[in-house]
N, C-alpha and C positions, 0 to 999 in steps of 0.2 A: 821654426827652423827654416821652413821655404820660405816666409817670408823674409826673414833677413839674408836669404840668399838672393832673392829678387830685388832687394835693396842693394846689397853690393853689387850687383852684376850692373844696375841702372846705372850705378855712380860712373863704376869702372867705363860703360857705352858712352855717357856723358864725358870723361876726359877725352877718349880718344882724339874726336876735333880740335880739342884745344893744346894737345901735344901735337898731333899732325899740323895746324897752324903755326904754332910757334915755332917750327924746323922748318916750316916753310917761309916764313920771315925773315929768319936770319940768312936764307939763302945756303943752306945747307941740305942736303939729300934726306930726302923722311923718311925712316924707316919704318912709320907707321901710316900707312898709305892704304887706301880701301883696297889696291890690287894685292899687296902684301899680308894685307889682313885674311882676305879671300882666300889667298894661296895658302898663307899658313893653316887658316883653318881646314880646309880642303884634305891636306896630307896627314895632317892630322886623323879625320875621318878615313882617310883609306887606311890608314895603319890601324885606328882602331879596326876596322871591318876586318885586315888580314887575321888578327891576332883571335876575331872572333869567329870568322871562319875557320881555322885553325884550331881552337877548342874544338867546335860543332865537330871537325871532320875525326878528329881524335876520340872523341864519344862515340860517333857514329860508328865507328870502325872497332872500336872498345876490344883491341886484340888483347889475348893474354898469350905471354913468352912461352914456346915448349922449352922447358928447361930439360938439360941432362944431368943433372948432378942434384945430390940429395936424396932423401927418401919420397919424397913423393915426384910424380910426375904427371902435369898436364897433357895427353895422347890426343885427345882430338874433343873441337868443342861443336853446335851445332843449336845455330836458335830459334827458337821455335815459337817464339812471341816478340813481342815489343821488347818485354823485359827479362825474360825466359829464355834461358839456355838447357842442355843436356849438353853435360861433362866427364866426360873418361878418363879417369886418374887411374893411375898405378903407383899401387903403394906396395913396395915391396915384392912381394912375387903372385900380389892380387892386383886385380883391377874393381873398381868400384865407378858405376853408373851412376851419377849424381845429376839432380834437377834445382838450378838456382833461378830463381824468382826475388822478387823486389822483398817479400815478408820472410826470403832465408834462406837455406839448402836444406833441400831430403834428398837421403841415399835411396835412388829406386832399384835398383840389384847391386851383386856383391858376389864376383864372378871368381871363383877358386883354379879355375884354370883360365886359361889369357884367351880373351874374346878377340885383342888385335894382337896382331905378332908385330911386337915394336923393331925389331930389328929389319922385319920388312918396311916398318914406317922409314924407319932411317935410311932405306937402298931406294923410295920414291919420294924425292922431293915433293910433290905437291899432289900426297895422298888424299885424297877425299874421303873424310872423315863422316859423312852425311852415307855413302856407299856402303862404307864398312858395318856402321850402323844398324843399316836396312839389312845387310846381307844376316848380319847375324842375330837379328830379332826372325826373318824368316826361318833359318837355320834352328833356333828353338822353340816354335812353333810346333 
């Protein structure tokens, strides 16, 4: 298979001269020109690189939606490895301490009264979730 890709790509290198000669003959403008060739491919390469920066930063940032509506609810997440998070769902009028990893999810607690007061979450827009955490593993200590 590469190799008959390295064979069409030769072919293809080998016409270009002889299409850019021939527009250059007849005295007509060439649109296939090493400066246009250059440029095209050029843009080419930047767009690919935006479109792969652009994944990379969407991984990277790998946010999940707090949703309001439904039965369950994502409260606050908190990572703790490369691959490893700690996740505080509310499901119904529990919350559940859960740990995802690349090989799954385990329930680490399973808290029968509310660890976070979500309606305080909702009165601070940019509650720290890492805070709360800490405060309330102290707290049941």
């Amino acid at each position: 298979m590469k190799k008959r890709i390295t064979q069409l790509a030769g072919m293809l290198a080998l016409q270009l001269p002889v299409v850019a000669n021939a527009g250059a003959a007849s005295g007509v403008g060439s649109m296939v020109d090493g400066g246009y060739l250059l440029q095209l491919a050029g843009s080419l390469l930047l767009v690919l690189g935006c479109i792969v920066a652009l994944l990379m930063m969407l991984k990277k940032l790998n946010r999940m939606p707090a949703g309001k509506s439904g039965a369950m609810r994502v409260i606050g997440s908190l990572k703790v490895g490369t691959r490893e998070k700690v996740v505080l769902l509310e499901v119904g009028d529990r919350q559940l301490l859960v740990g995802v990893a690349a090989n799954g999810v385990n329930t680490l607690q399973c808290f029968d009264e509310p660890v976070v007061d979500t309606d305080q979450l909702d009165s601070v827009p940019n509650a720290d979730f890492a805070s709360f955490l800490s405060a309330s593993a102290l707290g049941r200590q």
